[in-house]
Residue, then its C-alpha position, 0 to 999 in steps of 0.5 A: x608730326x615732329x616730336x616734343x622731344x626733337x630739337x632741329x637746328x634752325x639750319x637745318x630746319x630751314x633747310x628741311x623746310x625748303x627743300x636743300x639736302x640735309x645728311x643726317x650723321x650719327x655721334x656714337x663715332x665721337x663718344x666711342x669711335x675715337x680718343x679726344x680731341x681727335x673724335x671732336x676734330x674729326x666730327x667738324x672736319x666730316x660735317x665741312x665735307x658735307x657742306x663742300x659737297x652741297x648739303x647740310x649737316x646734321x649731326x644727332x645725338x640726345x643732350x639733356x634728355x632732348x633729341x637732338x638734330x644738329x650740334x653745336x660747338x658746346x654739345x660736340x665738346x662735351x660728347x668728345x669729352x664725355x667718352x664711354x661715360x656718355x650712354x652708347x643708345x641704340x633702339x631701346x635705349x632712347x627712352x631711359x636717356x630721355x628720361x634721366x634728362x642724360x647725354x646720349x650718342x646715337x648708333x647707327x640705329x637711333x640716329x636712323x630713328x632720329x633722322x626720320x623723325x625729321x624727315x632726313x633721307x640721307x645717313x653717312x657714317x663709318x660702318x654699320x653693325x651686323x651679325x657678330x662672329x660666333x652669333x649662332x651661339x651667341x644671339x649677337x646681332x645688331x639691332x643696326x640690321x632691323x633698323x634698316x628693315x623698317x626705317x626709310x633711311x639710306x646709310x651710307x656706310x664702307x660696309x659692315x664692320x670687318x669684326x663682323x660675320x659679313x656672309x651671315x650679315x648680307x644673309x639677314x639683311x637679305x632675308x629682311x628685304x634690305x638692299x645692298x647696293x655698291x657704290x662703283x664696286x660689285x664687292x661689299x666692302x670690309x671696313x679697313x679693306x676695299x673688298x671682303x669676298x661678298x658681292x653687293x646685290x647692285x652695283x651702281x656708279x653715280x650718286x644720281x642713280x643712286x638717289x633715282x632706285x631710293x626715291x622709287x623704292x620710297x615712292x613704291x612704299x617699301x618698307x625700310x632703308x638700304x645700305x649704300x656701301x662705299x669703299x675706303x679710297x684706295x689710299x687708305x685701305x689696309x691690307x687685308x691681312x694685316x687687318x684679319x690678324x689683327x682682329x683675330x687677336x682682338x675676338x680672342x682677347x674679348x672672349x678671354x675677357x667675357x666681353x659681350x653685348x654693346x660693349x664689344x664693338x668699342x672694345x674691338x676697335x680700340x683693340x685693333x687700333x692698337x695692334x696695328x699702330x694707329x693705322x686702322x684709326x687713320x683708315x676709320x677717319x679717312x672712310x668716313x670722309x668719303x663717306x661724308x662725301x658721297x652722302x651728300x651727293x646722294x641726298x643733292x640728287x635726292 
């Protein structure tokens, strides 16, 4: 039973009701992920590579205290606009929105959410979040990780986040029964780099043999979604130790600052778009496309 409070596209809609693949993609990328218009840009041009790749888009978010699956041209504006004024929300978030009647954007958490909810299989986003960098004193997890332990949605993602602890990350979604699968790569991607020293646990080559292990395990009953992790294009990967100096600096700077919590990853991005001029940007938007991209090959095979 759909939720009084979830408004789905009539697109969309359609789409779930007859079968056609629908990728869900999440909106706290626009709202924090990137400056204005380029956030705004960047949402259109990733829900096109959706659809030149077969599937529909369906972009999530709350707007006016309302569930959202599916934008529309006024709703992504005002997201791109509304900057970190608009509520980052993730898992405990989501009721406090609603009932202010405020906007919210989803992080990879409530867009899972949000996505089942509809019964969309598919997720793309950039990276998910992880075990923080000097979390065994600091607790910081993300609740992205418990999320896909319980929650049937494959995300499609360029690995964690490179400003992570990846080893401690692959270790909790091991221990939570996740799998790590890598699209065409025996390494986890780092975000900006095609390779962070951490093997995936399956190396699969084809959107369709990804699509067959999904639909098996959700035919199984098993719990949960997986982490289908897709390497930035050759192109536009960083090298690595341009990366790793840049955020060393930026974990510095937000000790300094006593910068923690949910306002950490927005800070870290930012900071480390910052010191490498622009470049980690550029790299963010073109992972994301691909992405977009593989999403919806996978959701079609689906």
């Amino acid at each position: 039973m759909l939720s009084p409070y979830l408004d789905i596209l009539p697109e969309i809609a359609d789409a779930l009701a007859t079968g056609k693949p629908v990728v869900a993609l999440e909106s706290t990328i626009i709202s924090h992920g990137m400056p204005y218009p380029q956030n705004v840009e960047t949402a259109r041009r990733v829900e096109q590579v959706v659809r030149d790749n077969g599937a529909v888009p369906a972009t999530i978010a709350i707007i006016d205290g309302r569930l959202k699956v599916g934008l529309d041209a006024a709703a992504l504006e005002a997201l791109g606009k509304g900057g970190h004024a608009v509520t980052k929300c993730s898992r405990r978030d989501i009721p406090f929105v609603l009932a202010a009647k405020q906007m919210g954007a989803t992080t990879v958490a409530s867009t899972m959410i949000v996505a089942a909810m509809a019964g969309i299989r598919v997720f793309a986003t950039g990276g998910i979040g992880g075990v923080h960098r000097g979390a065994p004193e600091t607790f910081d997890i993300s609740a992205d990780l418990q999320e896909l332990a319980h929650t049937g949605v494959a995300v499609v993602c360029a690995g964690a986040k490179s400003i992570l602890d990846i080893g401690l990350t692959l270790e909790y979604l091991e221990t939570q029964g996740v799998p790590v699968i890598g699209y065409q790569s025996e390494e986890l991607p780092a975000f900006y780099t095609r390779e962070s020293g951490f093997k995936v646990d399956y190396r699969l080559d084809t959107p369709a043999a990804i699509a067959e292990a999904l639909r098996l395990k959700w035919a199984l009953g098993l719990e949960g979604g997986a982490v289908v992790a897709n390497p930035i294009p050759a192109e536009f990967a960083m090298p690595k130790a341009d990366i790793d100096a840049a955020i060393q600096q930026a974990l510095r700077e937000a000790d300094e600052q006593g910068i923690k919590g949910k306002a950490s990853t927005p800070f870290l991005l930012a900071r480390v778009c910052e010191l490498t001029g622009g470049n980690s940007l550029a790299a963010n938007i073109q992972l994301v496309l691909s992405n977009a991209a593989l999403g919806a090959r996978i959701a079609a095979a689906l």
